[in-house]
One Martini backbone bead per residue (centre of mass of N, CA, C, O) as a GRO file, in nm:
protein
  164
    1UNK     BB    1   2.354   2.188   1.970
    2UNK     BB    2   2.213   2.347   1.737
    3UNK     BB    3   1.861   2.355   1.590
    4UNK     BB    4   1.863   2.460   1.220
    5UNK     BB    5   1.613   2.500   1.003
    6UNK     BB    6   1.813   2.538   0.753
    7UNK     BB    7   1.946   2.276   0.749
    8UNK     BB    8   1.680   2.082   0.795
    9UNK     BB    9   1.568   2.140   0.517
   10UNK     BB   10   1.830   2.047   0.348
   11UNK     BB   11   1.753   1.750   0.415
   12UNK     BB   12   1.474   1.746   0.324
   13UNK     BB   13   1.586   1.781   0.011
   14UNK     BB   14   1.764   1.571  -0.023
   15UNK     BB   15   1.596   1.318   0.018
   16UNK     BB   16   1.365   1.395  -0.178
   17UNK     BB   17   1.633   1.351  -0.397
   18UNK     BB   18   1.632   1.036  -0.318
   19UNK     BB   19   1.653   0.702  -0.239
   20UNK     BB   20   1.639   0.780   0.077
   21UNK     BB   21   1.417   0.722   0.347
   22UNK     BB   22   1.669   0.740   0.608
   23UNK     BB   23   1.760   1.014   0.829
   24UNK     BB   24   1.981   0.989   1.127
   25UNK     BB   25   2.103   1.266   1.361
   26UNK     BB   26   2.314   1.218   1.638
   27UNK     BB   27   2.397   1.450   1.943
   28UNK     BB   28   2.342   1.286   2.207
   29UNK     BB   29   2.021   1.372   2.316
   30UNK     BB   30   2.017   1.456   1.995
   31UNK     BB   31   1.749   1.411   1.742
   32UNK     BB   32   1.699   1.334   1.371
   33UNK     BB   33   1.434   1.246   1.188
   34UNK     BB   34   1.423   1.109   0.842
   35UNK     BB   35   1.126   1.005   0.679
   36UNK     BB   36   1.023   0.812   0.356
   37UNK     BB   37   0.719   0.653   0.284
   38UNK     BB   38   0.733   0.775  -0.026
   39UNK     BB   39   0.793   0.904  -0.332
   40UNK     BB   40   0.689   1.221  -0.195
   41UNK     BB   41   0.700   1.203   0.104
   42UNK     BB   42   0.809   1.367   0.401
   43UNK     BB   43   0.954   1.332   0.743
   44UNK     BB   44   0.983   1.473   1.057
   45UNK     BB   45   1.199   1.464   1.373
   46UNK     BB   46   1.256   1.578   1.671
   47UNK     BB   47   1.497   1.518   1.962
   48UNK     BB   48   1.574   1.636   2.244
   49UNK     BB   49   1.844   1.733   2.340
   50UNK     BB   50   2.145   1.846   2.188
   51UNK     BB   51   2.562   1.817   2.180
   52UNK     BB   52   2.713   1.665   2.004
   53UNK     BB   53   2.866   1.481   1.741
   54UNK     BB   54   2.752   1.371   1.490
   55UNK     BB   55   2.553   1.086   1.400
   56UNK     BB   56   2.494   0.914   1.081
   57UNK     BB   57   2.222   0.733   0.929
   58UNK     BB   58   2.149   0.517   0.649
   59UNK     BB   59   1.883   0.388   0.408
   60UNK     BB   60   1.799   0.250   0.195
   61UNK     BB   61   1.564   0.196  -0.064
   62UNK     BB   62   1.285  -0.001  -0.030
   63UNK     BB   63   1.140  -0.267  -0.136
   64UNK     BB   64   0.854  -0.338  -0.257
   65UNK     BB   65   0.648  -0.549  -0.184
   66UNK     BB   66   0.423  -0.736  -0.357
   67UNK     BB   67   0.066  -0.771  -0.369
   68UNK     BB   68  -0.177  -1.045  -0.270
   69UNK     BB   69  -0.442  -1.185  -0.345
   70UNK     BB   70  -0.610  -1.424  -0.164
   71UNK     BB   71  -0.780  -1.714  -0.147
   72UNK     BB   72  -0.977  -1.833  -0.035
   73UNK     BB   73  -1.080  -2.167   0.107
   74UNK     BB   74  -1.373  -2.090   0.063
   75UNK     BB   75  -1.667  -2.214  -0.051
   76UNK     BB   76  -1.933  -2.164  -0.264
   77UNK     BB   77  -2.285  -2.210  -0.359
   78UNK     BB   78  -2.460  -2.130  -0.640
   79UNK     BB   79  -2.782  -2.111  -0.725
   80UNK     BB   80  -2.808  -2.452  -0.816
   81UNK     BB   81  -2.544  -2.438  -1.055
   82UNK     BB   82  -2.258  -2.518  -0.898
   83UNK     BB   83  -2.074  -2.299  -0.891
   84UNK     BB   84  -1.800  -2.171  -0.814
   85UNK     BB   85  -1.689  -1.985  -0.518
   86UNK     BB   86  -1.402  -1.740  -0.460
   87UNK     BB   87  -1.274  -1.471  -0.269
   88UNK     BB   88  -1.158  -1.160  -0.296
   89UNK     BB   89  -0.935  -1.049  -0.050
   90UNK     BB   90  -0.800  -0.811   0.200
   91UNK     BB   91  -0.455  -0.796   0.304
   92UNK     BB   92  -0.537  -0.537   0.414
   93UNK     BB   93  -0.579  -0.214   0.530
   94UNK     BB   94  -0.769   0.019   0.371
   95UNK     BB   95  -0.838   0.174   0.080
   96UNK     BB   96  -1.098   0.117  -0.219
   97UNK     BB   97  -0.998   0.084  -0.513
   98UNK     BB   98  -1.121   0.031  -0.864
   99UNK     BB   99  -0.874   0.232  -0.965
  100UNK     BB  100  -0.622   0.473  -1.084
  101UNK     BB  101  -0.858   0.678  -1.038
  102UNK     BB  102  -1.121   0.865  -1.130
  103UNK     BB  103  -1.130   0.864  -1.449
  104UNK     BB  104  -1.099   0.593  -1.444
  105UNK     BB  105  -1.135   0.269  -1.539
  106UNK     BB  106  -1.196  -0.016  -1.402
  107UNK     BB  107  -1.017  -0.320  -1.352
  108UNK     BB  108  -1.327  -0.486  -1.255
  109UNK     BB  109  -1.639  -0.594  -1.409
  110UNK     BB  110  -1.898  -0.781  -1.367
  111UNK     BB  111  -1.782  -1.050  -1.632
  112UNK     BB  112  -1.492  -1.039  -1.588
  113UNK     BB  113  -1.191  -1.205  -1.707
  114UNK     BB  114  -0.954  -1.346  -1.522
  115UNK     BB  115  -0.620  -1.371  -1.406
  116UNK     BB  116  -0.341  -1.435  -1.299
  117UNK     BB  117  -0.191  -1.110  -1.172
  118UNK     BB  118  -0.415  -0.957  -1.199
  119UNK     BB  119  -0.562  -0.629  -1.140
  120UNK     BB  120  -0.823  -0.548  -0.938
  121UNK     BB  121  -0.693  -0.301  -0.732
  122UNK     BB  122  -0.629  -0.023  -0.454
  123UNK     BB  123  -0.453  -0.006  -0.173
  124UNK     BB  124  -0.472   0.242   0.060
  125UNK     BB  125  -0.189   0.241   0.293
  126UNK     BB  126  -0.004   0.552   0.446
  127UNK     BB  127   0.011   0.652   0.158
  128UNK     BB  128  -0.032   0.386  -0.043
  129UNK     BB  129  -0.019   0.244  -0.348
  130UNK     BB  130  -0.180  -0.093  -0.396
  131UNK     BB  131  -0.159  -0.335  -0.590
  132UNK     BB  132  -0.385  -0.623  -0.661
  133UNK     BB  133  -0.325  -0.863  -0.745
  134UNK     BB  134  -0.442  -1.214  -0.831
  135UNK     BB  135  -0.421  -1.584  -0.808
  136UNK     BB  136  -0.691  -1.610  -0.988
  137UNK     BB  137  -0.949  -1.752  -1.224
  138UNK     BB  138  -1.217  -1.560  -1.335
  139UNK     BB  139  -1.547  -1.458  -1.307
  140UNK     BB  140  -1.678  -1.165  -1.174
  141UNK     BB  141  -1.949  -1.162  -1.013
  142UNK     BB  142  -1.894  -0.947  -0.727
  143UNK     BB  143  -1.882  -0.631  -0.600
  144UNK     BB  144  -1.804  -0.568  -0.212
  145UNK     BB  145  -1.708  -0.290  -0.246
  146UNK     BB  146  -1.686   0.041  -0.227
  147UNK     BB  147  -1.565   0.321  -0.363
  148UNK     BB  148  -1.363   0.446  -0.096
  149UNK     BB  149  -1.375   0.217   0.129
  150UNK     BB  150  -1.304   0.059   0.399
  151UNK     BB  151  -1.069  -0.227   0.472
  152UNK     BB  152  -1.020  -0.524   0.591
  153UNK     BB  153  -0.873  -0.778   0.646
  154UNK     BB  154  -0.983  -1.060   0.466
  155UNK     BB  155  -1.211  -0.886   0.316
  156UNK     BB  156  -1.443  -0.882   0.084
  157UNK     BB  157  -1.374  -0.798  -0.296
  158UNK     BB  158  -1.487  -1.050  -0.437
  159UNK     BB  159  -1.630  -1.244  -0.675
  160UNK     BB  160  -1.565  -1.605  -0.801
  161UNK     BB  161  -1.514  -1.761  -1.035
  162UNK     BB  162  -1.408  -2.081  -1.212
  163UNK     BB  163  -1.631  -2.073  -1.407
  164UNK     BB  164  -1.632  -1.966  -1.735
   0.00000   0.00000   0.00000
């Protein structure tokens, strides 16, 4: 089987109108995968060579788990006040958002008072774009990451008063 490239466009142009994530044809020794890893996105592979009947296999497209910024149990105190201080927390590697455009106005901003379930920012990990819900409430004491800077899972990107 020769592999055809509008055949392979065709196959290209369905898939991102569907659907499905993921669509891989072998036929022999020659093998053709196109993964869909966001809304809008396609890429595809080919391994060479094809020879015989393909075979095809699709898989739905995958439900995205929420992603949720987690308090570390880490406690700080704020100086000499009191105030219970605990950071919200980076669950993965990507870009940080404070927005979800450039012209948007921040998801919260230091003095903003937030509630469990708010999104605080959007991390962005192989061109998908995550809003981060907080599990946490209290009022926002710092912004710890530049907006659109790289951050690591774990690393603080707010700090939290839990008293309001």
């Amino acid at each position: 089987m020769k592999i055809d490239l509008e055949q392979v466009r065709s196959l290209l142009d369905i898939v991102s109108r569907t659907d499905v994530t993921e669509l891989t044809i072998e036929a022999g020794e020659e093998k053709i995968t196109i993964k869909k890893p966001g809304p809008h996105a396609v890429q595809a592979t080919v391994d060479l060579p094809l020879a015989t009947a393909p075979t095809i296999s699709m898989a739905p497209h995958p439900v995205q788990p929420q992603m949720q910024a987690t308090p570390a149990p880490l406690k700080v105190e704020e100086e000499n006040n009191g105030t219970d201080i605990i950071p919200i927390t980076s669950p993965m590697v990507g870009t940080f958002y404070r927005a979800s455009s450039p012209s948007a106005a921040p998801f919260v901003n230091v003095g903003d008072v937030i509630k469990s379930g708010q999104t605080v920012c959007i991390i962005e990990a192989m061109k998908l774009m995550n809003d981060l819900p907080t599990e946490i409430a209290g009022r926002v004491v710092k912004v710890c990451v530049e907006n659109g800077t790289t951050v690591e899972y774990g690393q603080p990107l707010f700090m939290v008063s839990t008293r309001v």
